[in-house]
GURO-512267 format. One record per residue: residue number from 0; residue in three letters; x, y, z of N, C-alpha, C, O, CB in turn. Coordinates in Angstrom, 2 decimals, padded with zeros to 5 digits. Glycine has a CB too. Example, Ala and Ser with C-alpha at 12.3 -4.5 7.8 and 13.67 -1.06 7.14 Angstrom:
(0,"ALA",(013.19,-005.69,007.80),(012.30,-004.50,007.80),(013.20,-003.30,007.80),(014.24,-003.32,008.46),(011.31,-004.47,009.05))
(1,"SER",(012.85,-002.25,007.08),(013.67,-001.06,007.14),(012.90,000.03,007.87),(013.41,001.14,008.04),(014.08,-000.60,005.72))
This chain:
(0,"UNK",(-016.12,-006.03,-000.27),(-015.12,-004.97,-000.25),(-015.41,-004.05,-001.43),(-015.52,-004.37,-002.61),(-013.66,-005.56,-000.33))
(1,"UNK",(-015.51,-002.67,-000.81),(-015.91,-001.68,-002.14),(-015.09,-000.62,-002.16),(-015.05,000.09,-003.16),(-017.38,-001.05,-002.17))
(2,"UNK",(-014.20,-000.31,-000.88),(-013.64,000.90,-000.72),(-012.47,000.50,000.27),(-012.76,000.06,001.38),(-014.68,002.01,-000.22))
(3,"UNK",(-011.04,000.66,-000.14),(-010.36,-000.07,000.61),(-009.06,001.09,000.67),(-008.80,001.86,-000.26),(-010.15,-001.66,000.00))
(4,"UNK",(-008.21,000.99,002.18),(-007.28,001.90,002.21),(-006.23,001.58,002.76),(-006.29,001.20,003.93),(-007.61,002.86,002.64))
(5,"UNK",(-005.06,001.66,002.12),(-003.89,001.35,002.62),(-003.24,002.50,003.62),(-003.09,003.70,003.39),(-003.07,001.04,001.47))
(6,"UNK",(-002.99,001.95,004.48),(-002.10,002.86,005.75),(-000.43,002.30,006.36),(-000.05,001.16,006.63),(-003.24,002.75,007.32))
(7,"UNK",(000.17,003.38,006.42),(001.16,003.37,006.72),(001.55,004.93,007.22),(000.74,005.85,007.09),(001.77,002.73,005.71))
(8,"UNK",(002.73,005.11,007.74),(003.02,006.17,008.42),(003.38,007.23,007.32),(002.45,008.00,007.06),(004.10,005.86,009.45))
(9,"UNK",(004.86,007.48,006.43),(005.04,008.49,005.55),(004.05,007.93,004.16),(003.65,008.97,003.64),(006.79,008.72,005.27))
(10,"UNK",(003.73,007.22,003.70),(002.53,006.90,002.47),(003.32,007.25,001.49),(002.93,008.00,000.60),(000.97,007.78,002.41))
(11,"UNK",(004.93,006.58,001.56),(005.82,007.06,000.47),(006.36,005.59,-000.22),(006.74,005.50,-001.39),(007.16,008.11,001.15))
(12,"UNK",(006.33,004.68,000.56),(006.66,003.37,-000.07),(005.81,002.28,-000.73),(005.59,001.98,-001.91),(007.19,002.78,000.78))
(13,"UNK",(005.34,001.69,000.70),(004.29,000.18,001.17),(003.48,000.91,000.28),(003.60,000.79,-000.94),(003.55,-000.31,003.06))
(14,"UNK",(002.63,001.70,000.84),(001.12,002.14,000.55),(001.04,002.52,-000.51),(000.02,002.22,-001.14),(000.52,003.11,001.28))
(15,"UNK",(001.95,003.23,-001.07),(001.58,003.42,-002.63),(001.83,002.31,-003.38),(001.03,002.18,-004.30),(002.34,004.53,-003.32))
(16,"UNK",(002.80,001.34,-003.30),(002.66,000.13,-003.90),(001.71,-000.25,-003.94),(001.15,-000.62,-004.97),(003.19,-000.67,-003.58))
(17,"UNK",(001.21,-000.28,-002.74),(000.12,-001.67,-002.58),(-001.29,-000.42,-003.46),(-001.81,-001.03,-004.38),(-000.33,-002.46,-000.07))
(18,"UNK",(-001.64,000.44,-003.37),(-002.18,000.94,-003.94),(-002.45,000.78,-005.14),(-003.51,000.42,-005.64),(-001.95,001.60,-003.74))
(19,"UNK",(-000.99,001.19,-005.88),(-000.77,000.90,-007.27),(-001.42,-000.55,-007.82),(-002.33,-000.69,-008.64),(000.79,000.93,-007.48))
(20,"UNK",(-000.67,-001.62,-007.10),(-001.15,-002.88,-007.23),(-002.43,-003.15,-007.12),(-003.02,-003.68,-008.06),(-000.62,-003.57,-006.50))
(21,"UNK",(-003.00,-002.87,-006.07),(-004.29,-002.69,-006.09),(-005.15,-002.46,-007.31),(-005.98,-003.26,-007.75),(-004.42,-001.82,-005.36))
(22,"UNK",(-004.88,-001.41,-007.74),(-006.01,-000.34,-008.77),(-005.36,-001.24,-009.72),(-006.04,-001.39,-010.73),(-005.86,001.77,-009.02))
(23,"UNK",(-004.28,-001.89,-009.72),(-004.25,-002.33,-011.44),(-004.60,-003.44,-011.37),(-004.73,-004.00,-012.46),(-002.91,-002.33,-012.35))
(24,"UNK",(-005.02,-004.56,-009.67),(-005.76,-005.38,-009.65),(-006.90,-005.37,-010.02),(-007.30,-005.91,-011.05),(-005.75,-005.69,-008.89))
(25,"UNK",(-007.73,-004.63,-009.09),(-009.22,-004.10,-009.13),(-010.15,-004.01,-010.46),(-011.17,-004.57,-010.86),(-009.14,-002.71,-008.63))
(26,"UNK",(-009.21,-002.93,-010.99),(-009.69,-002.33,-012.10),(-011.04,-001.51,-011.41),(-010.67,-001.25,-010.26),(-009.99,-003.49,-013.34))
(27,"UNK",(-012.05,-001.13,-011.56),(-013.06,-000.47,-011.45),(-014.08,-001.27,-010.51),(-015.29,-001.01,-010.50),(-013.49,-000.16,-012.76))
(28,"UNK",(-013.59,-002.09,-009.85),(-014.44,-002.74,-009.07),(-014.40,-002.23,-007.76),(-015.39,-002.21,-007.03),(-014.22,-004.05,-009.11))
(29,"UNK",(-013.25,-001.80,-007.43),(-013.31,-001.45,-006.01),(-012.36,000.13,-006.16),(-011.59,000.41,-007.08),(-012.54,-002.88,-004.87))
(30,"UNK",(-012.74,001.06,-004.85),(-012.40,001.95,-004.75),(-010.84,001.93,-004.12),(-011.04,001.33,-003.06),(-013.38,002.49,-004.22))
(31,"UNK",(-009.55,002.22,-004.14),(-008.27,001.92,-003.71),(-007.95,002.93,-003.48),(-008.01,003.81,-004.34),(-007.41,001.30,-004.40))
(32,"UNK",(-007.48,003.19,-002.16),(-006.37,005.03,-001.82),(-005.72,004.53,-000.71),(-006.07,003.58,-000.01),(-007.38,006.93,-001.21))
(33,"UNK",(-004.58,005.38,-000.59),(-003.67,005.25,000.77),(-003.46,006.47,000.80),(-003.58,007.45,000.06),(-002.30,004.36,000.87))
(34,"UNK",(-002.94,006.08,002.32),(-002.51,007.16,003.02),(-001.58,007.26,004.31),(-001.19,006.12,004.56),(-003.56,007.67,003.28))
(35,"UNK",(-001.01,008.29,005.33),(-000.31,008.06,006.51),(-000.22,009.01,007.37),(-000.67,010.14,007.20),(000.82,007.70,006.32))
(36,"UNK",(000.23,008.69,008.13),(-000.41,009.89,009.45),(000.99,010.62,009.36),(000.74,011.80,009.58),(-000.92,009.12,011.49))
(37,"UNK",(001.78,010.53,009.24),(002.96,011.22,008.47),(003.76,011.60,007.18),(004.99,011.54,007.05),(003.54,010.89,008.78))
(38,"UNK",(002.47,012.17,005.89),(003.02,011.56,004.72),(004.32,012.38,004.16),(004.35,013.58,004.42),(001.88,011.47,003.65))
(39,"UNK",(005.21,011.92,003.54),(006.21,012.62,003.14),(005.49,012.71,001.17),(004.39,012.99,000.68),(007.95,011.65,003.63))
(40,"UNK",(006.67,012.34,000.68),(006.93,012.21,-000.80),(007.04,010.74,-001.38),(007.58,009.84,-000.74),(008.24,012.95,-001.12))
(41,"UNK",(006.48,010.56,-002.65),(006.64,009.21,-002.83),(007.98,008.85,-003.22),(008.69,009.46,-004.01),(005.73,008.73,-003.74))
(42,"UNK",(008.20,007.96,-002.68),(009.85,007.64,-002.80),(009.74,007.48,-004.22),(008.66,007.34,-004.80),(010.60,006.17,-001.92))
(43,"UNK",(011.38,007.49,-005.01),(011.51,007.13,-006.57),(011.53,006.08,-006.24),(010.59,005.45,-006.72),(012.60,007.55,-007.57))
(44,"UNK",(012.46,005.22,-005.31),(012.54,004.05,-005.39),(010.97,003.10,-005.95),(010.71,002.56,-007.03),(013.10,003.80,-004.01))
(45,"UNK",(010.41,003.19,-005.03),(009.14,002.51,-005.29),(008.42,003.08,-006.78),(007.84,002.29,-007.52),(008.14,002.80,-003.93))
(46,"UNK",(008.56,004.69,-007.12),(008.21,004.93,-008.23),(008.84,003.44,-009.59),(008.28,002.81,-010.49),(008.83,006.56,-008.35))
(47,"UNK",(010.32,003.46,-008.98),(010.93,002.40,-010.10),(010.69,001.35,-010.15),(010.43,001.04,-011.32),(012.06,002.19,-010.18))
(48,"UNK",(010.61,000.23,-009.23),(010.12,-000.89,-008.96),(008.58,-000.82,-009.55),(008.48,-001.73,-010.37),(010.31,-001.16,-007.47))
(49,"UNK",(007.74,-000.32,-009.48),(006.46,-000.82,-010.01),(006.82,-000.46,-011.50),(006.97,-001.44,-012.23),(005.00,-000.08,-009.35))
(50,"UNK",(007.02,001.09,-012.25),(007.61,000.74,-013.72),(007.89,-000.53,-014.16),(007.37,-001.04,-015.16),(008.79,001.33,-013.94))
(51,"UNK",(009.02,-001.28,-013.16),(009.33,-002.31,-014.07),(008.46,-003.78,-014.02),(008.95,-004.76,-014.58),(010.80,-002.55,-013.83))
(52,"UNK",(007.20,-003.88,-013.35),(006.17,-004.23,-013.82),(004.78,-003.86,-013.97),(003.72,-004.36,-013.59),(006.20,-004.93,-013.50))
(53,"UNK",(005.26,-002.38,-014.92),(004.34,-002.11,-015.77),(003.17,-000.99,-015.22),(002.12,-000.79,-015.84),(003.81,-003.43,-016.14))
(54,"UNK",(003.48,-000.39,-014.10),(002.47,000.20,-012.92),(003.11,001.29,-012.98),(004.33,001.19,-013.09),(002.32,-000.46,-011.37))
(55,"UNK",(002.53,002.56,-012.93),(003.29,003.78,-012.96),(002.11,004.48,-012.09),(000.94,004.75,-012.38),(003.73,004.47,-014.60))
(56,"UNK",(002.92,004.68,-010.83),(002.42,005.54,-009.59),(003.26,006.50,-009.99),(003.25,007.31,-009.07),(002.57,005.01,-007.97))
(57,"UNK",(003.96,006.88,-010.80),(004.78,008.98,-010.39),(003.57,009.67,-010.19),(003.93,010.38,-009.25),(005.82,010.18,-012.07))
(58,"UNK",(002.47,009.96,-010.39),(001.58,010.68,-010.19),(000.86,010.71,-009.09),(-000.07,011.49,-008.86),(001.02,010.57,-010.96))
(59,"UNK",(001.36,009.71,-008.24),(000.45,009.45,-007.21),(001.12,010.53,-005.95),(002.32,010.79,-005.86),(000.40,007.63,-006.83))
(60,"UNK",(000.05,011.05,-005.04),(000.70,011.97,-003.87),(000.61,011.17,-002.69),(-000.06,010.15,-002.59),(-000.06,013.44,-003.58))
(61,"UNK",(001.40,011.75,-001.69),(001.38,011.62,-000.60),(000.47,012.35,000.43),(000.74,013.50,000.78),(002.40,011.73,-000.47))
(62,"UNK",(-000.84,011.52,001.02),(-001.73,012.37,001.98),(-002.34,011.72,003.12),(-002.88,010.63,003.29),(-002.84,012.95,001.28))
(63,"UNK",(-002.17,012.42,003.63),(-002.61,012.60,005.21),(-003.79,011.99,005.42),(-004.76,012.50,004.86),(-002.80,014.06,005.72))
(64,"UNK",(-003.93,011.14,006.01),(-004.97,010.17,006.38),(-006.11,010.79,006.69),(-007.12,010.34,006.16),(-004.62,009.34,007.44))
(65,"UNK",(-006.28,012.06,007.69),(-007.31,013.00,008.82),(-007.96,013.59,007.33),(-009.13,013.97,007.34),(-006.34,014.55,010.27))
(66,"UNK",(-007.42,013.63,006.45),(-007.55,014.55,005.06),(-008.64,014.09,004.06),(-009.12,014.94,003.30),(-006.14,014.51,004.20))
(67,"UNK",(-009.07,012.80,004.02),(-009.72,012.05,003.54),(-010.80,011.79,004.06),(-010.98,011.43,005.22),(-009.21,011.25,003.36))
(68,"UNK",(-011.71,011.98,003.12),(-012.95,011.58,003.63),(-013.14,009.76,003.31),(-012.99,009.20,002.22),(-014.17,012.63,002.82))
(69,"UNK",(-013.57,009.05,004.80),(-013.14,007.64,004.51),(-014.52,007.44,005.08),(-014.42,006.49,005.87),(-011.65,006.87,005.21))
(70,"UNK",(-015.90,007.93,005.05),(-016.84,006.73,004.76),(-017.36,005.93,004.68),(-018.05,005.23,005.42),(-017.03,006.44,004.56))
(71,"UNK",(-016.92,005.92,003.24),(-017.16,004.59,002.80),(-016.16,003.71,002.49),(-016.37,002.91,001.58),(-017.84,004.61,001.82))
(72,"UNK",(-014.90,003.69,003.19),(-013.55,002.95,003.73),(-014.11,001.60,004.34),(-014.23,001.66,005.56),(-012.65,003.92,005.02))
(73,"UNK",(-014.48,000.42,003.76),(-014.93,-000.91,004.40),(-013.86,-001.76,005.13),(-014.14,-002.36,006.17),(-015.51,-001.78,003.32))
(74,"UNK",(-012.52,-001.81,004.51),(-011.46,-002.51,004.53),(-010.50,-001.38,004.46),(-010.46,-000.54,003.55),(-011.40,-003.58,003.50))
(75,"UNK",(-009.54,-001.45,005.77),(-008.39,-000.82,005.87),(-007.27,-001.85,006.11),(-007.28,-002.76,006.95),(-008.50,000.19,006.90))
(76,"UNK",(-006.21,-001.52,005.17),(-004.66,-002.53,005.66),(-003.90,-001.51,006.11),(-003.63,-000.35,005.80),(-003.63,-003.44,004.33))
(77,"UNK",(-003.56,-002.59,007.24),(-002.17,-001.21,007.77),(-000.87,-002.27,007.58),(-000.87,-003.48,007.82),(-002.26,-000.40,010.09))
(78,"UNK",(000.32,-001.40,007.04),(001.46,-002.25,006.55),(002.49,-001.92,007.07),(003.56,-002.23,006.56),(001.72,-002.27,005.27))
(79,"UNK",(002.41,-001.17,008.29),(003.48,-001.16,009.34),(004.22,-002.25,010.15),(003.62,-003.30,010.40),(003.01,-000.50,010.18))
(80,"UNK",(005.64,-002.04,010.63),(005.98,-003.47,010.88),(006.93,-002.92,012.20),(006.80,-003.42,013.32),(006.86,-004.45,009.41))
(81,"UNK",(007.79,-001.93,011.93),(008.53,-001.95,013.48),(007.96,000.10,013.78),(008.38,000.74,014.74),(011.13,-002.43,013.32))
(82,"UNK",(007.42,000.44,013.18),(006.43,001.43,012.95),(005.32,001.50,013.75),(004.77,000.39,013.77),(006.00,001.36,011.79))
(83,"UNK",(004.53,002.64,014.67),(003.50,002.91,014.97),(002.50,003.09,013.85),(002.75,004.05,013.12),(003.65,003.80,015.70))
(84,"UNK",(001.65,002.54,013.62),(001.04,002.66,012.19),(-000.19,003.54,012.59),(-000.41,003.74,013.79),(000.59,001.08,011.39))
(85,"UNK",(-000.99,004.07,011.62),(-001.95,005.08,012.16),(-003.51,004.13,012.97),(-003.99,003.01,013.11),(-002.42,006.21,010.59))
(86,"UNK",(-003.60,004.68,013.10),(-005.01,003.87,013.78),(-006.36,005.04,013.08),(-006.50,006.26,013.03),(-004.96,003.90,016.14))
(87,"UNK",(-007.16,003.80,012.60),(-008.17,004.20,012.16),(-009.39,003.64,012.68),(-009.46,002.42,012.79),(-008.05,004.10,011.02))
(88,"UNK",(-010.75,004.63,013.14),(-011.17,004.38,014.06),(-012.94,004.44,013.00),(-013.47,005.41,012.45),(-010.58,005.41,015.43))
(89,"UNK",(-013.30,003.30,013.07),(-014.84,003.25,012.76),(-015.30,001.61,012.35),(-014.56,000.66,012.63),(-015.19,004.39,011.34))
(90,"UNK",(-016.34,001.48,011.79),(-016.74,-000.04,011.61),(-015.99,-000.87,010.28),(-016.75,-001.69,009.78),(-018.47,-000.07,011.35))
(91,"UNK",(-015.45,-000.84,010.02),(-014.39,-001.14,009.17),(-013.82,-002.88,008.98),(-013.85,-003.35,010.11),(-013.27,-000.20,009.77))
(92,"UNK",(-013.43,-003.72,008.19),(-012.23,-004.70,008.08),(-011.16,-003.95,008.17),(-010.92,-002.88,007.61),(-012.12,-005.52,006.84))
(93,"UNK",(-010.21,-004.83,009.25),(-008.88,-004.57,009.61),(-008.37,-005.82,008.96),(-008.86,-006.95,009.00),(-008.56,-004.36,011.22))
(94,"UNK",(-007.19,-005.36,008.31),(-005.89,-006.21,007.84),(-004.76,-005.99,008.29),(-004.55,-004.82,007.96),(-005.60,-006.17,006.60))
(95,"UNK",(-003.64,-006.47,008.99),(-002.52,-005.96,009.21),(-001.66,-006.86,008.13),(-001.70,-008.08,007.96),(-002.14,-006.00,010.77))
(96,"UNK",(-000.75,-005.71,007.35),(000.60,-006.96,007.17),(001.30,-006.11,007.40),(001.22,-005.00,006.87),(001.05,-007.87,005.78))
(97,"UNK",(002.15,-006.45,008.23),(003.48,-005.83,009.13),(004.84,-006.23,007.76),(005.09,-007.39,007.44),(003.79,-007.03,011.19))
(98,"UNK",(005.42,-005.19,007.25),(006.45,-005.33,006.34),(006.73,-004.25,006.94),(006.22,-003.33,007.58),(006.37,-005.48,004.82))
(99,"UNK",(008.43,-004.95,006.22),(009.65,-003.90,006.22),(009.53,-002.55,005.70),(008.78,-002.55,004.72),(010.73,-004.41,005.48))
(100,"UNK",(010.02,-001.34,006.00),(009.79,-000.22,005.59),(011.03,-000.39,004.31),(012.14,-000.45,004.84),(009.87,000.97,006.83))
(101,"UNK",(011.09,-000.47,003.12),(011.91,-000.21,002.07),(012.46,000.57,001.86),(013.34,000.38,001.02),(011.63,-000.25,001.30))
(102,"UNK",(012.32,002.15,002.53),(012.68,002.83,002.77),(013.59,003.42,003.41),(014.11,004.50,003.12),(012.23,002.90,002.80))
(103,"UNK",(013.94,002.36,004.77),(014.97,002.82,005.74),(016.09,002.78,005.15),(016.36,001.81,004.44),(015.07,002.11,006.93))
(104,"UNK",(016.89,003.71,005.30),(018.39,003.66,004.71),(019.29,002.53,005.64),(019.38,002.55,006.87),(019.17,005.38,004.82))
(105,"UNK",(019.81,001.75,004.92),(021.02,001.04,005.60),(022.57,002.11,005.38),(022.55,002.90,004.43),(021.21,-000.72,004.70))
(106,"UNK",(023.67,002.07,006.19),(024.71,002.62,005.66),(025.52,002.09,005.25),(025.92,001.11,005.88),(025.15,003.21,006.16))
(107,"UNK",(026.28,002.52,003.77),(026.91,001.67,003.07),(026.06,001.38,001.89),(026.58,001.49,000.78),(027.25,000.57,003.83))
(108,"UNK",(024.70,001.00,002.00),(024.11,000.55,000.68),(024.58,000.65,-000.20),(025.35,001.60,-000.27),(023.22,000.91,000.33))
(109,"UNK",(024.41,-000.37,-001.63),(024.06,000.30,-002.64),(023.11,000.38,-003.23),(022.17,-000.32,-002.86),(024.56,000.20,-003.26))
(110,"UNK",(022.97,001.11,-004.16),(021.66,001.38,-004.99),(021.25,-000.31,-005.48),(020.18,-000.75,-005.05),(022.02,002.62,-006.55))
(111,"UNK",(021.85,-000.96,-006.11),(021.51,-002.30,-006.11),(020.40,-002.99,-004.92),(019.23,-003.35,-004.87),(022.85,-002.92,-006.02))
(112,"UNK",(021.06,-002.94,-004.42),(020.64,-003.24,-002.87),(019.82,-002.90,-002.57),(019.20,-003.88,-002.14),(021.20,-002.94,-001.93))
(113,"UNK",(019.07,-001.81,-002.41),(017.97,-000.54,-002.39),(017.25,-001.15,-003.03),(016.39,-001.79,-002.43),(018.20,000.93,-002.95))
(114,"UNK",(017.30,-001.25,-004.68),(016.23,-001.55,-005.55),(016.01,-002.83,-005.15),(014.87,-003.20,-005.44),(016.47,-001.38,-007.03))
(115,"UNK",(016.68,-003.67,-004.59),(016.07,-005.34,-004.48),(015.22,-005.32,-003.48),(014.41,-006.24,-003.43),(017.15,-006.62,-004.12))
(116,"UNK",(015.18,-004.32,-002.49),(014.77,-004.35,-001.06),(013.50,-004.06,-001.06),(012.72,-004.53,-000.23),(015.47,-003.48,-000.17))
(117,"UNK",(013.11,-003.04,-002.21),(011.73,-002.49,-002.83),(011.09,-003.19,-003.77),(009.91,-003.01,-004.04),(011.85,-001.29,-003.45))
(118,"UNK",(012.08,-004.34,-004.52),(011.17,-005.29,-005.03),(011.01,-006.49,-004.21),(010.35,-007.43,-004.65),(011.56,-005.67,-006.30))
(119,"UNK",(011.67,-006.55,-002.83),(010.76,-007.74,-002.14),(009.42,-007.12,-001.96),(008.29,-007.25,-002.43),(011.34,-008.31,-000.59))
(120,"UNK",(010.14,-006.30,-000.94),(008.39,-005.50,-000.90),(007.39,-005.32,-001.56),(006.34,-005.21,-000.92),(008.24,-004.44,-000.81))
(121,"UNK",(007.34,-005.23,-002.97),(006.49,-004.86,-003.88),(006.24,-005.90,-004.06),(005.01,-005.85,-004.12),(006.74,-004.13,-004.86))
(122,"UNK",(006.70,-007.59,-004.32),(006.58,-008.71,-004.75),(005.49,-009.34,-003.39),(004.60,-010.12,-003.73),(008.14,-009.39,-005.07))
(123,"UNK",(005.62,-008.98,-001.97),(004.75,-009.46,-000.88),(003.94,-009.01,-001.08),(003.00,-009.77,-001.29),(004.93,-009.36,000.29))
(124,"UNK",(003.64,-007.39,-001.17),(002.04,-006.63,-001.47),(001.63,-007.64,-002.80),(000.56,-008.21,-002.67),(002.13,-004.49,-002.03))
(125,"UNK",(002.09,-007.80,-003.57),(001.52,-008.85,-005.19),(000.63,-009.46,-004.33),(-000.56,-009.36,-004.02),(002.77,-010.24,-006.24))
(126,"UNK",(001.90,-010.33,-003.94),(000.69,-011.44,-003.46),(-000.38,-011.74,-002.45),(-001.18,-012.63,-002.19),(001.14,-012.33,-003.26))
(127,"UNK",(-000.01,-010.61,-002.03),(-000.92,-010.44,-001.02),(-002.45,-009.84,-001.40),(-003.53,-010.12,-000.88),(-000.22,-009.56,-000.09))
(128,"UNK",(-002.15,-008.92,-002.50),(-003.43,-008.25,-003.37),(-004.21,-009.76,-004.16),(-005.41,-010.03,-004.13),(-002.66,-006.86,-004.86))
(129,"UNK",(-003.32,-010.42,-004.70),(-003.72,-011.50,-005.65),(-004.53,-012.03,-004.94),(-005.55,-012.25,-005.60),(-002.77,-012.45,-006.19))
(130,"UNK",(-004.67,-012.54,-003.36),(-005.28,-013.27,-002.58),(-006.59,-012.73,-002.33),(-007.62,-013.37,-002.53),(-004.56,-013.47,-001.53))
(131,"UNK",(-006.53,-011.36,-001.82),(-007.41,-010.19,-001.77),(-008.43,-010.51,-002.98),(-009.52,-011.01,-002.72),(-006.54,-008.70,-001.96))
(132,"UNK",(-008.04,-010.23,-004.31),(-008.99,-009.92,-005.58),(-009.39,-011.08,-005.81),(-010.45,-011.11,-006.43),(-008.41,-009.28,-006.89))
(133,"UNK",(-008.78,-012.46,-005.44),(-009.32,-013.68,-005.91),(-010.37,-013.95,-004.33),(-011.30,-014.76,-004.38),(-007.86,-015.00,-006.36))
(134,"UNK",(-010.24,-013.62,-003.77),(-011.16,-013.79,-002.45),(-012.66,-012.83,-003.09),(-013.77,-013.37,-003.06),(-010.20,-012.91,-000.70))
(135,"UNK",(-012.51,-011.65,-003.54),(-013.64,-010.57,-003.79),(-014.24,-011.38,-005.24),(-015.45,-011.43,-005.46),(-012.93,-008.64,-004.07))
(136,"UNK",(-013.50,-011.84,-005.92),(-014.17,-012.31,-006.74),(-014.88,-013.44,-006.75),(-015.65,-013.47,-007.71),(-013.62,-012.30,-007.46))
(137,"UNK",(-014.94,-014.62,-005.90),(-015.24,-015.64,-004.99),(-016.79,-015.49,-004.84),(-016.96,-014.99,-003.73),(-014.40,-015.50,-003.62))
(138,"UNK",(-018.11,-015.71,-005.49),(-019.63,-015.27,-005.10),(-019.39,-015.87,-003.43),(-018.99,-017.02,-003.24),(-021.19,-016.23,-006.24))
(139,"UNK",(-019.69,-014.96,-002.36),(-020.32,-015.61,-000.83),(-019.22,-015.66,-000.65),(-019.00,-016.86,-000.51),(-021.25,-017.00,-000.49))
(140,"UNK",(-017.58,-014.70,-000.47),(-017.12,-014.70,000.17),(-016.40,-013.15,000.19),(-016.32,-012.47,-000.83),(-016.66,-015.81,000.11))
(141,"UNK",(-015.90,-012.69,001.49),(-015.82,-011.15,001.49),(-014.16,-011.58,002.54),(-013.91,-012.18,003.59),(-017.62,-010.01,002.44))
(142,"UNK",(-013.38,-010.85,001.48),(-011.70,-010.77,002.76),(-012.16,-010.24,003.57),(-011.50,-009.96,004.58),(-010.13,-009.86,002.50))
């Protein structure tokens, strides 16, 4: 794995997490970007949840999948779950993890509530990356 891309539909929650997580997994070993076939804005929510361990995506944008030159894209995750997720089409590793969009508004919420909902989420991408980087680091074995 040298070049890896997270997909999801607006590229405002999942994907930039897992991104974030990613690159602060990685470090310089592997190439990390997301993206969605509908991107909006990166939610604050998710901006806040990674702050509070230590990851600061505010800088990160929201872009359009068709927009990217993907290459050298070896490994794509798509993290759609009750979502049409984008489909990406070439010789590639496919990963699916189907999660909750953190994003969807419930009515009534509260902000409490909200923020816990974005740190499950952010806590499944963890571990899910952890598995990922300890697999790449593994001599003779490739996620």
């Amino acid at each position: 794995m040298k070049d890896i891309l997270f997909l999801c539909v607006a590229n405002s929650a999942r994907s930039q997490m897992a991104e974030g997580l990613a690159r602060h997994a990685f470090g310089d070993q592997v190439r990390v970007r997301s993206a969605g076939s509908n991107p909006t804005n990166v939610n604050p929510h998710a901006v806040k949840v990674m702050a509070e361990i230590g990851i600061d995506i505010s800088g990160y944008d929201s872009k359009l999948v068709g927009d990217l030159d993907t290459r050298d894209v070896d490994t794509v995750v798509t993290l759609c779950a009750d979502e049409v997720c984008p489909v990406f089409l070439g010789a590639v590793r496919r990963i699916a993890w189907p999660l909750m969009d953190p994003a969807k508004s419930v009515v009534g919420e509260s902000e409490a509530d909200v923020l816990e909902r974005f740190r499950q989420v952010r806590d499944m991408l963890k571990d899910r990356i952890e598995v990922l980087t300890a697999l790449h680091d593994r001599p003779g074995t490739q996620p």
